[in-house]
Structures are given as C-alpha cells and as structure tokens.
C-alpha positions in Angstrom: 35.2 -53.3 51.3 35.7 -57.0 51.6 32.6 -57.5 53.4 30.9 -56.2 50.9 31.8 -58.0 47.9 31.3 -61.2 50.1 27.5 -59.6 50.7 27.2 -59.1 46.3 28.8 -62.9 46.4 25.7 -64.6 49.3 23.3 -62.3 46.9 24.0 -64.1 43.5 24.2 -67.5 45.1 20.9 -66.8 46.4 19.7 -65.6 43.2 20.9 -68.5 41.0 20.0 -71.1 44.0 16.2 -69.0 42.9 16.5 -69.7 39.3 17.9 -73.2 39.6 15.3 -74.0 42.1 12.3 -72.0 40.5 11.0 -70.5 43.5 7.5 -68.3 44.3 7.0 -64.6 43.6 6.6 -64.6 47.1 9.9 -65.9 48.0 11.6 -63.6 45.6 9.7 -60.6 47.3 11.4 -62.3 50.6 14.8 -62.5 49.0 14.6 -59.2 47.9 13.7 -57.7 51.1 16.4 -59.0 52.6 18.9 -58.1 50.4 17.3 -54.3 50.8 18.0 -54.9 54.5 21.8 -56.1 54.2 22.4 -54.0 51.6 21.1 -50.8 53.6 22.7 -52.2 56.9 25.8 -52.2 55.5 25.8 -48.8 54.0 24.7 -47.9 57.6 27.6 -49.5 59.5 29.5 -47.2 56.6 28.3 -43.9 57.8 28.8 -44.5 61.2 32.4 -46.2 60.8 33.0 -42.9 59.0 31.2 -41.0 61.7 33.6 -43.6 64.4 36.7 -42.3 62.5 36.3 -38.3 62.5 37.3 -38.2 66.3 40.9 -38.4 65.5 40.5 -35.9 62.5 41.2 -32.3 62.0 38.4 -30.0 61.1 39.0 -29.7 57.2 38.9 -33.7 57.3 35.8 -34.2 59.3 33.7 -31.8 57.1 34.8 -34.2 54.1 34.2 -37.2 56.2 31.0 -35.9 57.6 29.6 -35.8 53.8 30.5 -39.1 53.3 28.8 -40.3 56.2 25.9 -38.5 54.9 26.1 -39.9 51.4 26.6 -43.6 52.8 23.1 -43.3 55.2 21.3 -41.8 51.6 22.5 -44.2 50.0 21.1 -47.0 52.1 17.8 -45.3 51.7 18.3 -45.6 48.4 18.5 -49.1 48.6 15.7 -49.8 50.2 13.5 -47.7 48.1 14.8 -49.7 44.8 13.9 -52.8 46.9 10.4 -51.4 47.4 10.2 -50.4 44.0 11.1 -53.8 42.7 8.6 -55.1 45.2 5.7 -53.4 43.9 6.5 -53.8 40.6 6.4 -57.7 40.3 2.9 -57.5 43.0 1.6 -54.9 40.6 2.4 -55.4 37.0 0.6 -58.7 36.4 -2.2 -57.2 37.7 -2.9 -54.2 35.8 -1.8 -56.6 32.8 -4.5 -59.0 33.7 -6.7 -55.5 33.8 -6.0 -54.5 30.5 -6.3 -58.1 29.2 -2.9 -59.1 28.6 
C-alpha cells in the first residue's frame, strides 16, 4: 500500500540521517524499536482492514480473507521478533567478543 512504502521511505531517511550523523548503539536500539512498532502496527491495521472488509463478503471469500488477516497479525509478530533479535544481537555480541578476547 502507499502508506507503506511512505513508512520504508521515513525508515531509510532515518537510517542514513544515523549514518550521516554517527549516532549511539543506544539510539540505533531506539530507532530500531520503533520501526518494529510501525512496522507491526501497520501489519496490524492490515489484518483488521481485512477483517473490516469480510462483512460484505460471501462465505468462500471470507475464509480466504480470514487467512489473510491471520497471516498479516503473524506477520507483525514477526516483525517484532526480528527487531528483538537485532536488538539483542548488537547488546550481546560485543560482549561475548570482549569474553573471548576479541
């Protein structure tokens, strides 16, 4: 959708205004966190557009649309589980480098 591709558009401004301006691990962990959240709000506001729509459908359609709805809520999950991984990956790995000496 259109408000999507304006959401990937905001997310590399902010990520090359982070690069140009060299900013902290902990405001990447920020930035990050709130792209998780938009990210996962608006696969949210998918599933229950989708969900908003199937009142006018017949029953074949809603059992198609009703998996969509499900696969937009998982996938906003998803999202915020890669943010969380990313997350504990950049608080984690230079430590257990610095563990093992590296």
């Amino acid at each position: 959708s259109s408000a999507a591709s304006d959401v990937y558009k905001r997310q590399i401004l902010v990520i090359a205004f982070g690069l140009v301006f060299n900013i902290s691990k902990f405001e990447w962990i920020i930035c990050i966190i709130l792209f998780g959240l938009v990210l996962a709000a608006e696969c949210f506001n998918t599933a229950i557009e989708v969900l908003n729509n199937m009142i006018r459908m017949n029953a074949e359609e809603k059992y198609i649309a009703a998996g969509h709805s499900k696969d937009s809520a998982a996938g906003a999950v998803l999202i915020l589980a890669i943010a969380a991984a990313i997350i504990g990956l950049m608080i984690f790995i230079p430590q257990i480098l610095s563990v093992l000496g590296r």
